[in-house]
Legacy VTK file of the C-alpha trace (Angstrom):
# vtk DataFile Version 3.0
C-alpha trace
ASCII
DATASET POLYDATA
POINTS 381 float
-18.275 10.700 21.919
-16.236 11.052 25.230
-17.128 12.192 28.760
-15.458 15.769 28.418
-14.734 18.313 30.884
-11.271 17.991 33.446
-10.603 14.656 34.936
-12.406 14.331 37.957
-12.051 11.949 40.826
-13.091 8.218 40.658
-15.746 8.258 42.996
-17.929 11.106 41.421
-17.875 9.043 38.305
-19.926 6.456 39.835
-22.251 8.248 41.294
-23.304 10.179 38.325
-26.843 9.663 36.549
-27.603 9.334 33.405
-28.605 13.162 32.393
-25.421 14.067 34.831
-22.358 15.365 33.656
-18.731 16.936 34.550
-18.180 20.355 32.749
-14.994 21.241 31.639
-14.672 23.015 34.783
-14.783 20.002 37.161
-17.962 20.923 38.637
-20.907 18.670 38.694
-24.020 19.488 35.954
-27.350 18.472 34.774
-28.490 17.786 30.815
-31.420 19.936 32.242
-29.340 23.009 33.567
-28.510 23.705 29.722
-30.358 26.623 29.796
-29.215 28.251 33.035
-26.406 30.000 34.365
-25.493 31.159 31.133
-23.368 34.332 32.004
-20.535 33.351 29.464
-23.464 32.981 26.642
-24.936 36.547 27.726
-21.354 38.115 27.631
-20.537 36.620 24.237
-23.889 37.405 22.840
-23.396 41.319 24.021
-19.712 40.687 22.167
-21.349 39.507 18.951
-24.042 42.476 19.152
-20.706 44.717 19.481
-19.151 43.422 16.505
-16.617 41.866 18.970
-15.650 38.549 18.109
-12.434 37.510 20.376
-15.253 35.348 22.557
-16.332 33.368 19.734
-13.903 29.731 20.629
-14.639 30.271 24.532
-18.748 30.206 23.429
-18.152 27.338 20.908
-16.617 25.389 24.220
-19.548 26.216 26.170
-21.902 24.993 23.689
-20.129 21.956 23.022
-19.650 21.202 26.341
-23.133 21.434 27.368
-24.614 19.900 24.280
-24.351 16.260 25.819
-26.656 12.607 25.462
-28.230 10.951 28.672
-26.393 7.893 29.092
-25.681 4.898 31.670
-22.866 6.181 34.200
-23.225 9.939 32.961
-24.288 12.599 30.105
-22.090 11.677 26.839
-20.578 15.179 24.868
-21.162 14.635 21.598
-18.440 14.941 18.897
-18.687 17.654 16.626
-16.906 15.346 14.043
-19.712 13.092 14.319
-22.623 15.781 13.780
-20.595 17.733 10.867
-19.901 14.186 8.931
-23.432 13.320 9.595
-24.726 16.340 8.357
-22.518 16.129 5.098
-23.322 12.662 3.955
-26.887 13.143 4.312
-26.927 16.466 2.426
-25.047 14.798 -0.610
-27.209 12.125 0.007
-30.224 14.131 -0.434
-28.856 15.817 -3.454
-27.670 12.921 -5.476
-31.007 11.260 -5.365
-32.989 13.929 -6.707
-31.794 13.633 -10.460
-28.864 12.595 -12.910
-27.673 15.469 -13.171
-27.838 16.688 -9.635
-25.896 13.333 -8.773
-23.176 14.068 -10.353
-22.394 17.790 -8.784
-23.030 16.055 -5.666
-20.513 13.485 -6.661
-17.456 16.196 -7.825
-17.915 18.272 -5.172
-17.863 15.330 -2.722
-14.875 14.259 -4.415
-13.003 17.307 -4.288
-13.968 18.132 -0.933
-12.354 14.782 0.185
-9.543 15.273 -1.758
-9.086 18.939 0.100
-9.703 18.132 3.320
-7.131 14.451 2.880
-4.601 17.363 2.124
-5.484 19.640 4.670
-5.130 17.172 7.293
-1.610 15.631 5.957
-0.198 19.407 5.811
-1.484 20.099 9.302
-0.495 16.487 10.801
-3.786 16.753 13.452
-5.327 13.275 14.314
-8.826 13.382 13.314
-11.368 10.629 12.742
-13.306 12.576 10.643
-12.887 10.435 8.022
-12.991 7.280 9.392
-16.879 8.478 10.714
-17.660 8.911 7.220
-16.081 5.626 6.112
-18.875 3.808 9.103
-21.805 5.782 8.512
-20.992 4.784 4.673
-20.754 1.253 5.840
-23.724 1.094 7.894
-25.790 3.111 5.003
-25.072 0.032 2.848
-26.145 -2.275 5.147
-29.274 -0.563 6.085
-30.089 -0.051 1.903
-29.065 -3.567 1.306
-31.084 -5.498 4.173
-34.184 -2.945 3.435
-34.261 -2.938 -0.250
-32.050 -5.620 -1.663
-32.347 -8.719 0.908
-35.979 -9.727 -0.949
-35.284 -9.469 -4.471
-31.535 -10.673 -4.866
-29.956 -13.627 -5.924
-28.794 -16.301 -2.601
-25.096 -16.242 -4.015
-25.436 -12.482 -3.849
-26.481 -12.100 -0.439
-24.347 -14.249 0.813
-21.086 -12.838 -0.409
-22.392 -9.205 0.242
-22.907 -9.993 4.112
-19.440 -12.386 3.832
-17.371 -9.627 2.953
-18.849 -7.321 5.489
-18.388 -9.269 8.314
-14.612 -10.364 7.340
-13.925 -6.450 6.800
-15.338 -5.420 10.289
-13.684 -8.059 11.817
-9.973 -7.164 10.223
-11.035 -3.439 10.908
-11.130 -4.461 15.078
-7.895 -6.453 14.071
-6.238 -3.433 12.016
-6.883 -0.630 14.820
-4.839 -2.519 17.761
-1.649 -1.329 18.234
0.658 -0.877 15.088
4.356 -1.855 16.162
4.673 1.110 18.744
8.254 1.233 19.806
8.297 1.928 23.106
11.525 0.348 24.661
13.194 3.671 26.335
16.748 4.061 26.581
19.333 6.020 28.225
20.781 9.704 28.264
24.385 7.855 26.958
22.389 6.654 23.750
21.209 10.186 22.356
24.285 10.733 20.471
23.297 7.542 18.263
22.009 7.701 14.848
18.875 6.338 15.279
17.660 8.223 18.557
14.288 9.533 18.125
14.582 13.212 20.364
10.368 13.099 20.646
10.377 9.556 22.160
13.541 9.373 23.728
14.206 5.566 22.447
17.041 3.795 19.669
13.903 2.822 17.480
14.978 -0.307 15.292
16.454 0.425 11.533
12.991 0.508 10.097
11.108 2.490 12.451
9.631 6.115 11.931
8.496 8.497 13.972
4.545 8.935 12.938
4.006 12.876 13.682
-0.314 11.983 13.328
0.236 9.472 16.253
3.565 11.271 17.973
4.867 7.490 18.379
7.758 5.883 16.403
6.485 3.076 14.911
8.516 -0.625 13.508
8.412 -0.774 10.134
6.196 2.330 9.390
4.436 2.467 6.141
1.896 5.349 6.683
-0.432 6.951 8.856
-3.965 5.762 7.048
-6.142 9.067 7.546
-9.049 6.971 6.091
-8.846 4.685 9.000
-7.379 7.407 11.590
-4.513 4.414 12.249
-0.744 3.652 11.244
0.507 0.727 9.238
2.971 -0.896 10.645
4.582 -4.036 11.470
2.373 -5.531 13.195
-1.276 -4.684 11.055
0.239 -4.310 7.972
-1.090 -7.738 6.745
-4.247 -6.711 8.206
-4.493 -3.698 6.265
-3.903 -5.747 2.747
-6.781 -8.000 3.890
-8.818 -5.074 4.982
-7.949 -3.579 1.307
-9.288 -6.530 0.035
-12.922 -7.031 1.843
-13.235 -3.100 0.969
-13.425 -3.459 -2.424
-15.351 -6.590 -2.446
-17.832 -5.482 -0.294
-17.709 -2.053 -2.240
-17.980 -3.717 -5.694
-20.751 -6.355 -4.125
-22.668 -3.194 -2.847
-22.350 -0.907 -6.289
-23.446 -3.978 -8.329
-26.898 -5.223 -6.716
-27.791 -1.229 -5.707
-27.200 -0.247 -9.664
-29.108 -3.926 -10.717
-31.829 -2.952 -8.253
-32.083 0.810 -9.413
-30.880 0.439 -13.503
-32.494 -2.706 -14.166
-30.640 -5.023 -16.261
-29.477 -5.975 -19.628
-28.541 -9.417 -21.030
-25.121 -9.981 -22.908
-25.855 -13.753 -23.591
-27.736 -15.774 -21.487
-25.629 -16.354 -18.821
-24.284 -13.058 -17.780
-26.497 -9.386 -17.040
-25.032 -6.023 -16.617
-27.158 -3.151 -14.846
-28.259 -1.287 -17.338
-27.107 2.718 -16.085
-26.665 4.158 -19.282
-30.491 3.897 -20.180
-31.035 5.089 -16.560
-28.586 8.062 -16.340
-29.768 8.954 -19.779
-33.490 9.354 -18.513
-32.007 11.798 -15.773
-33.135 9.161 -13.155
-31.493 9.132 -9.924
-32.386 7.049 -6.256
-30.877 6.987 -2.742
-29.925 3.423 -3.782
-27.855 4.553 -6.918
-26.621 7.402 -5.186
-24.927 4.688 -2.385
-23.653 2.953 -5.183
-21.685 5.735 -7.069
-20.409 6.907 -3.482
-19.548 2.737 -3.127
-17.727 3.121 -6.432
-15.463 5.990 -5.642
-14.416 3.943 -2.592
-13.653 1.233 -4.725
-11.685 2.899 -7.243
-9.657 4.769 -4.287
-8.768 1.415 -2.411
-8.064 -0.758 -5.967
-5.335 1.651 -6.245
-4.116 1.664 -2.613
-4.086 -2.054 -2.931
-1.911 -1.885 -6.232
0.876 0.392 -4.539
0.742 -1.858 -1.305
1.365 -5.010 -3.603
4.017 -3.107 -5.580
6.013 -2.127 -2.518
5.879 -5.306 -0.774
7.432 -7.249 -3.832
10.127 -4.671 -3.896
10.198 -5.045 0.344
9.825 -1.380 0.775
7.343 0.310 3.266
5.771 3.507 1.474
7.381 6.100 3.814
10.933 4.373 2.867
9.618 5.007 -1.069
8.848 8.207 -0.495
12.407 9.036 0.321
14.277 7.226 -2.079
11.633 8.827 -4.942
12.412 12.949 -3.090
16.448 11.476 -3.801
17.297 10.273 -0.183
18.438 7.102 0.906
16.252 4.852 3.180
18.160 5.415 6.151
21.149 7.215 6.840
23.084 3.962 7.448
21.957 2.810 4.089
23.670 5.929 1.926
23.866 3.132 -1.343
20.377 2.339 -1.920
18.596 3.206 -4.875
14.859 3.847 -5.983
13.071 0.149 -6.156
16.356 -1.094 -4.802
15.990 -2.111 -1.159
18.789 -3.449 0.307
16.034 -5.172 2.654
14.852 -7.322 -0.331
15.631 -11.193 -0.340
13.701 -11.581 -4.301
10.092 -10.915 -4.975
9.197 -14.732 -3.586
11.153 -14.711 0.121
9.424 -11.151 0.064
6.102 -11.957 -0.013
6.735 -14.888 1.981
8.122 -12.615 4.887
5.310 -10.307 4.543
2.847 -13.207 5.060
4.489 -15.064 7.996
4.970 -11.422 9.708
8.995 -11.514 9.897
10.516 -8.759 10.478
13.816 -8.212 7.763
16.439 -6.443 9.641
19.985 -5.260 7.730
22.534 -8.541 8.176
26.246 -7.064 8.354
27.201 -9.864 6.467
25.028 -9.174 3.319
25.532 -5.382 3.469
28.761 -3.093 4.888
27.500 -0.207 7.085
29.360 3.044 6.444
32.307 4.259 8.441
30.938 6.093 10.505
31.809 4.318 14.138
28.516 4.018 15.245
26.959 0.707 15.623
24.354 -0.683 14.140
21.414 -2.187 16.610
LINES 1 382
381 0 1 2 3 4 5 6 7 8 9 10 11 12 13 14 15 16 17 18 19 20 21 22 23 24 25 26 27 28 29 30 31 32 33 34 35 36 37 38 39 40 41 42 43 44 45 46 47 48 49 50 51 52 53 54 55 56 57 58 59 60 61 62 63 64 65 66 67 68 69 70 71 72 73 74 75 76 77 78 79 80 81 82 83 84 85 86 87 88 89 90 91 92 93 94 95 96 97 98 99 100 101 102 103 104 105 106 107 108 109 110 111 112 113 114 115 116 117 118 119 120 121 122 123 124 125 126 127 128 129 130 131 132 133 134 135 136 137 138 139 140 141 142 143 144 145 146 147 148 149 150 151 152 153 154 155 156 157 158 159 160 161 162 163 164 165 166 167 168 169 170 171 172 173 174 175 176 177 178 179 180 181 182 183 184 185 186 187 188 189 190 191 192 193 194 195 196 197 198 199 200 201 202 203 204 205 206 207 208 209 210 211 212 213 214 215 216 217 218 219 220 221 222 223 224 225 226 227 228 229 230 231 232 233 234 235 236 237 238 239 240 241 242 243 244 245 246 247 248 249 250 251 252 253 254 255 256 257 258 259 260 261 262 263 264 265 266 267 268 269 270 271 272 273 274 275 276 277 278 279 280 281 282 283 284 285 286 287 288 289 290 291 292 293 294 295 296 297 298 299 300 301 302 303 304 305 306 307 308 309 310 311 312 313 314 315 316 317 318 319 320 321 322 323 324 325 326 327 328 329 330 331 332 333 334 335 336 337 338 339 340 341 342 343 344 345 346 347 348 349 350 351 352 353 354 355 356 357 358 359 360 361 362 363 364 365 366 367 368 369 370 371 372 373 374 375 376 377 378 379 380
């Protein structure tokens, strides 16, 4: 949610109320005016009648500008991301609980929908939080399953690591969204001739920066722009990101496990150690909200497992994933660094000093010593 509408000066601000609001117009408005002076809704309603649809965005701004939430200081606009996500998870919600079968369509087409819409976002390079929304109301469905349903009748070891995990990942979440490694030391006119100039930002960025086209920043030591978590991965939260990998799929797995128990029942291997029992479940063409949560829990389990793999890959090899997504598409890692190879950083001190870097959050810059720059008379910063 945001306030919406221009900017308008400091001192109407305080004086709104709660079911006040400042259109996109600048002028002053009530949650109760929704209704009136609706001239632009009239026009684009004769439009639509007309079979003339060039007013359809400048109605869609009208409606979402008046469609707002009484709150302290002023009226809140609600975010259409919010309302559309909402609207989605609860309708596959709704539809994976009714049966087995209707579970898994809801499942695929979930699936594939995410999968479209990851793509459609990386192609178009827009800044969205669309899926991070999803990713919280996911989270907070969990929570509000597992202190409902699952608090009473699990194990103490259980509920204790399920809440453990969740408050370690929220907490590295806060951690993982401050800033990145922004670059933002500007430089000269006399410096735009050097190699590592970034035009957009107007700064030398350091060897190992990228310019992050989601975020329009260049970033030290950029690894990717996370859509999932609408945030980049940089220098300075990329340890933050492996430990938020890591309390996701624990609190993911934790969550599948006691939701499936809870819904499947269970089935002894030996005395000692129970599996939920799905297959007797799925067979039946049973289906819950609670093992509905847990499939979606899965997925996201599955999906980060494999993010976590590439992460600990890359850092053994000290390569940053936008750095091994050149050298695999046959270009070096920088410019300055024409000799490199794929899996061959010329950053990397040995798989031990690597991870011990990554840890302690030092920052491995080229050494002229260890590797010759090319001829190129330029300097190296």
């Amino acid at each position: 949610m945001n306030r919406g509408g221009s900017r308008p000066r400091t001192e109407e601000l305080h004086d709104l109320a709660c079911l006040e609001y400042v259109d996109r117009f600048g002028k002053k408005r009530s949650c109760l005016q929704c209704l009136c002076n609706c001239s632009a809704l009239d026009s684009a309603c004769d439009s639509l009648l007309a079979c003339d649809y060039t007013d359809t965005e400048e109605v869609l701004e009208e409606i979402t500008d008046r469609f707002r939430i009484p709150w302290f200081g002023g009226a809140m606009k609600v975010n259409n991301h919010g309302v559309s996500v909402t609207a989605l998870f609860c309708f596959f919600l709704v539809l994976g609980s009714y049966n087995a079968v209707t579970l898994l369509i809801a499942s695929v087409i979930l699936t594939l929908y995410l999968v479209r819409m990851y793509r459609y976002i990386r192609r178009s390079g827009v800044k969205t939080i669309y899926f991070f929304l999803l990713s919280m109301l996911h989270t907070v469905t969990s929570l509000v399953l597992y202190s409902c349903k699952i608090f009473a009748e699990a194990d103490t070891v259980h509920i204790y690591y399920f809440y453990f995990w969740l408050m370690v990942y929220l907490s590295v979440l806060y951690a993982f969204k401050q800033d990145p490694g922004f670059v933002s030391v500007l430089q000269n006119k006399k410096s735009k001739q050097h190699m590592l100039f970034c035009e957009k930002c107007n700064l030398i960025r350091p060897l190992r920066a990228w310019h992050c086209r989601f975020c329009d920043r260049c970033v030290d030591r950029y690894d990717h722009h996370n859509i999932w978590f609408d945030q980049c991965v940089g220098c300075r939260n990329h340890l933050s990101f492996i430990v938020l990998l890591v309390a996701l799929i624990n609190l993911t797995f934790s969550t599948a496990w006691d939701f499936f128990t809870s819904s499947c029942g269970v089935r002894e291997l030996n005395p000692q150690f129970v599996v939920p029992d799905c297959q007797a479940y799925i067979l039946d063409n049973k289906s819950s909200v609670l093992f509905t949560v847990g499939v979606f829990s899965l997925i996201v389990l599955l999906v980060s497992l494999v993010q976590l793999v590439q992460q600990i890959k890359l850092i053994t090899f000290n390569l940053t994933g936008f750095e091994e997504r050149r050298l695999r598409r046959g270009y070096p890692i920088h410019d300055e660094l024409l000799n490199s190879h794929y899996y061959h950083s010329p950053f990397s001190k040995g798989a031990k000093l690597n991870w011990f870097a990554f840890i302690a959050s030092v920052k491995q810059r080229i050494v002229t010593k260890d590797f010759a720059a090319p001829s190129s008379g330029r300097e190296t910063p």
